[in-house]
C-alpha positions, 0 to 999 in steps of 0.5 A: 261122515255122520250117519245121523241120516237115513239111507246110509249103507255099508259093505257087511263085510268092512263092518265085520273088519271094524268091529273086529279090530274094535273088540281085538284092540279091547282085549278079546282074545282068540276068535272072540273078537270076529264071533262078537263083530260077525253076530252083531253085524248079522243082527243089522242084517237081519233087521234087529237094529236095537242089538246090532252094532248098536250094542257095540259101544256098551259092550267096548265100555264094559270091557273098558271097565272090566265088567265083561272079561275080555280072556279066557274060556267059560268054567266047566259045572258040569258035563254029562255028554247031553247036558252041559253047565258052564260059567261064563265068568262074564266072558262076551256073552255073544261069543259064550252062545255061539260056542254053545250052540256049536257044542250043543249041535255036535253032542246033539247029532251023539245023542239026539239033543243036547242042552248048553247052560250058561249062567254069569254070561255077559249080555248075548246080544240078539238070539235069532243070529245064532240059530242058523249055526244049527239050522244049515246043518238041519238042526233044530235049536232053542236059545233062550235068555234072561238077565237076572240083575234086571227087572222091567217086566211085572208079573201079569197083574202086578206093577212092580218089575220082577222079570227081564223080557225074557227073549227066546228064538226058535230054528226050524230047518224045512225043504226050504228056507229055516223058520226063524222065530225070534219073540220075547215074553214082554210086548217089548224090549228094554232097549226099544224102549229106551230107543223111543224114549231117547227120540220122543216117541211113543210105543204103537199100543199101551205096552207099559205100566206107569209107577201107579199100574196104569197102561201107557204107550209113554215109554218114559214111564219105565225111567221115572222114580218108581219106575213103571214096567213093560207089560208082558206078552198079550198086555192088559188083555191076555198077559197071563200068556207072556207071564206064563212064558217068562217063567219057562224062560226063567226057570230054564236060564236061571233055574238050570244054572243054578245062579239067578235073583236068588243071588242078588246079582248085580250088572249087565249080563245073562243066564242062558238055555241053548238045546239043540234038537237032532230030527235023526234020532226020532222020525228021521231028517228027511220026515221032519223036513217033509212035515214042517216043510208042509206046513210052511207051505200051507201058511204061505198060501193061506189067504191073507186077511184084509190089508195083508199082502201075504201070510210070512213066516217067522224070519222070512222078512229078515232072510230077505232083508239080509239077502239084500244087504249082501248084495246092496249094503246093509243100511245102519240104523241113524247114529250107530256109526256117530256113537262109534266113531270116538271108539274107533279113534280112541283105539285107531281103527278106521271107520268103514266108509259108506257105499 
């Protein structure tokens, strides 16, 4: 059945199934294959449609190709108990980060943190999916990510691309639910904006730089020749905020992995910063929880201001969207589904029929 139209909904679970027999009939040895299919299915869960399942005839072509490596483990840099390097050796970047957070969070409750780098690491997909393997055990982590073999992103006032969007995620444990801040240092994604570029629409502001350094809200500036660029975080106005953070970002990922731009690189991929935080080892679990708890509650009263229902905070709306889901079906965005269907026939696994 075509997915093309919207309202369609599936069992989260016979998704996970799908994607595992996918990436199994690939080549993906070990867990790789339910990590890759659990992630990317969280992803839809959570909202994040751009790097859900949507990813996942990419990351099948590139294994195809051999341009993700299907077995084996990351190279050990370096290993200093609280700092670790590896080297992905283009191993599935969603499965090189949730093995890194895992790693991360038990070094971290031995040392208080622990910091995971990655570099020459496949694309790892969507950073907010990974942060509750850290914060259920009331942690705090930090996932940041880069790609240093694309650039689509100026330096606040420039118009040539030097940067990627420089995602980074944040988990906070409370006494209730996590804070789950998922932003990037550009206004927009690589991946959006391809999305409205493929169905003809336009972004909601001027979030983009055309060739000749002019704001636009046409997305299909940034695929001309010379391209344009999206414009970091804060825009024409108060860009210098995203520049400043993609730096960080950069300099986390790539500086600390020692592999980069520097390197010329070339394809598909990420250098990544994984550092998870044990609130024991400073003022104790249950002060932390106390005092962020605290303040999540006096965000949530605050009165909303004109045309707001309620102040959320960061990850609220997609906690509940997965809660949803769980229980309803989580509803594909149109056409992930039709884009996979020649990939489960090639590989004969069957598609997951709709509720």
């Amino acid at each position: 059945m075509s997915d093309t139209r919207e309202g369609v909904r599936y069992r989260p679970a016979d998704l996970i199934q799908h994607a595992t027999a996918l990436f199994a009939a690939a080549g993906c040895d070990g867990d790789k294959p339910a990590t890759i299919a659990s992630r990317l299915v969280e992803a839809d869960l959570l909202g994040h449609t751009t790097h859900g399942l949507a990813l996942a005839p990419a990351y099948l072509r590139d294994l195809e190709s051999g341009s993700m490596t299907a077995r084996g483990e990351p190279d050990v840099v370096a290993d200093r108990g609280a700092a670790i390097t590896w080297d992905g050796r283009r191993l599935p970047g969603i499965w090189l980060a949730a093995k890194a957070v895992d790693l991360a969070a038990d070094r971290a409750t031995t040392h208080g943190l622990a910091t995971v780098v990655i570099r020459r690491s496949h694309h790892i997909g969507c950073l907010v999916v990974f942060l509750q393997r850290a914060t259920d055990g009331g942690l705090m982590v930090i996932v940041a990510s880069s790609d240093p073999a694309v650039a689509t992103v100026a330096p606040f006032g420039g118009r040539k691309a030097v940067l990627t969007p420089d995602p980074i995620a944040i988990g906070i444990p409370t006494d209730g639910d996590p804070i789950l801040i998922d932003i990037s240092a550009s206004i927009t994604t690589n991946a959006m904006s391809d999305r409205l570029r493929r169905e003809g629409k336009r972004f909601p502001g001027r979030w983009a730089l055309d060739a000749a350094g002019r704001a636009t809200d046409d997305p299909a500036v940034l695929f001309t020749n010379p391209p344009g660029t999206i414009l970091p975080t804060g825009g024409t106005d108060h860009g210098h905020k995203g520049y400043g953070l993609a730096l960080l970002i950069e300099a986390l990922t790539q500086g600390l992995g020692g592999f980069g731009r520097a390197d010329t690189p070339t394809g598909w991929g990420a250098s990544v910063f994984v550092l998870v935080i044990d609130p024991v080892a400073f003022g104790g679990a249950g002060e932390f929880r106390r005092q962020t708890g605290w303040t999540a509650a006096a965000c949530r009263a605050n009165p909303p201001a004109p045309g707001v229902d309620a102040v959320r905070l960061p990850g609220e709306r997609g906690l509940a969207r997965k809660r949803r889901a769980l229980t309803e079906g989580v509803e594909l965005y149109p056409g992930i589904m039709t884009a996979l269907a020649p990939l489960s026939a090639k590989f004969g696994v069957d598609v997951p029929e709709p509720l």
